[in-house]
C-alpha positions in Angstrom: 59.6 93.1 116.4 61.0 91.3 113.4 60.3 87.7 112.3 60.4 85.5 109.1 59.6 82.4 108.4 59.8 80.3 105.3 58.5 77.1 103.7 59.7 74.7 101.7 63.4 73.2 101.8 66.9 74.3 102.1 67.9 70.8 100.7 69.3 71.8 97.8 71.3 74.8 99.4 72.5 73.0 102.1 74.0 70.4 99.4 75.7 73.0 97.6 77.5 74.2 100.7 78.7 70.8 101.7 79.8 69.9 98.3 81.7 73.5 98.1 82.9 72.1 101.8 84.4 69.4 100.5 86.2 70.6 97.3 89.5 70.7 97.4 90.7 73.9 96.1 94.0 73.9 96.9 94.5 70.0 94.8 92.7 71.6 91.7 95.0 74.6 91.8 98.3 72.5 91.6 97.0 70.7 88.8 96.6 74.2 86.6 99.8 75.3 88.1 101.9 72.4 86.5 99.8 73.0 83.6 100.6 76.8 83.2 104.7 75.4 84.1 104.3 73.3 80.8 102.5 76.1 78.7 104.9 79.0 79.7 108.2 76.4 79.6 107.0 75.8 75.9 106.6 79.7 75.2 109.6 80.8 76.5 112.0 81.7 73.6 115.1 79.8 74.1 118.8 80.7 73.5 120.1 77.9 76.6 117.0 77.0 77.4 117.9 78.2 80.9 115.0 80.4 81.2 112.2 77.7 80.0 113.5 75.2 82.2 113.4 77.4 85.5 109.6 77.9 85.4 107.7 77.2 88.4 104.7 77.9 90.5 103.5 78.5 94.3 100.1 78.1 95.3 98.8 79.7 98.3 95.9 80.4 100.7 95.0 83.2 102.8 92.1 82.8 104.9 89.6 82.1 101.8 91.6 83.6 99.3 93.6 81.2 96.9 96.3 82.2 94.3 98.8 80.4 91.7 102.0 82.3 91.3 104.3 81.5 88.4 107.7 81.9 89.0 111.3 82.4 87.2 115.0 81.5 88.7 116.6 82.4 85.9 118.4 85.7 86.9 121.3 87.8 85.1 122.9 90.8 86.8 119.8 90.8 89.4 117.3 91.0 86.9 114.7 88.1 85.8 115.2 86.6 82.5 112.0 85.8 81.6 111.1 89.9 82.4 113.8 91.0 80.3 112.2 88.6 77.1 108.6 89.6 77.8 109.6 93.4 78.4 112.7 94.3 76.5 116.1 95.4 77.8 119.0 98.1 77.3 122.3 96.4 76.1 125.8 97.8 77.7 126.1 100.0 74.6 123.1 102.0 74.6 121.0 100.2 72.2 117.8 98.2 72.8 116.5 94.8 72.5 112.4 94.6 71.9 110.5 92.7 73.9 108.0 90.0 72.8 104.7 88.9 74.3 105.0 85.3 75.0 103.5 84.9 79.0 100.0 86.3 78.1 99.5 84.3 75.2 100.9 81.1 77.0 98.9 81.3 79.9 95.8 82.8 78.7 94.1 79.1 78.1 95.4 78.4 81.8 93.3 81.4 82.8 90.4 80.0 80.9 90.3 76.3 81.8 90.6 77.3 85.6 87.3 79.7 85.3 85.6 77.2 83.0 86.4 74.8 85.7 84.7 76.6 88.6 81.9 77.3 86.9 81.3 74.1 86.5 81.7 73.4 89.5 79.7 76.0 91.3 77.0 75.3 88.8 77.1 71.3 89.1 77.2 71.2 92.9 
């Protein structure tokens, strides 16, 4: 046979679970998703400006999982725009156009606020 028993309170415990309970996630999430819209629309090297205006984002839950996605419309011959500035592309005539890092740097600080956010949070409640 196997027992335990305990003393004291689960006060505390049991407020942190209703106060996780009650956060909503999903509201919080939006907010750094317009933000990392803003940050990455401001980033974006701009010829028409097509490409920094047609940032967006989806947020999403699965079960307990959550998740921000940034997205790009701006395609060209089927390929993403935005892809083609980060990554680099091959021109019609066999040369090549370099690529330049502009998402990580952009949305980096996005990445930052939204863990320095739940940490508070999961340290507050």
């Amino acid at each position: 046979m196997f027992s335990v028993t305990t003393s004291g309170s689960f006060a505390k415990t049991e407020a942190f679970l209703h106060a996780m309970q009650r956060m909503d996630i999903m509201h919080i999430l939006e907010r750094y998703g317009h933000q990392g819209v803003s940050a990455l629309s401001a980033a974006t090297p701009m010829d028409s400006g097509q490409a920094a205006a047609s940032w967006g984002f989806v947020v999403e839950r699965k079960g307990s999982i959550y998740s921000i996605t940034w997205t790009n419309s701006d395609i060209e011959n089927g390929f993403p725009v935005a892809i083609m500035l980060q990554y680099g592309y091959g021109t019609g005539t066999g040369g090549f156009v370099q690529g330049r890092d502009y998402i990580n740097p952009a949305i980096r600080p996005i990445f930052d606020e939204i863990a320095d956010a739940v940490w508070k949070v999961v340290t507050s409640a």
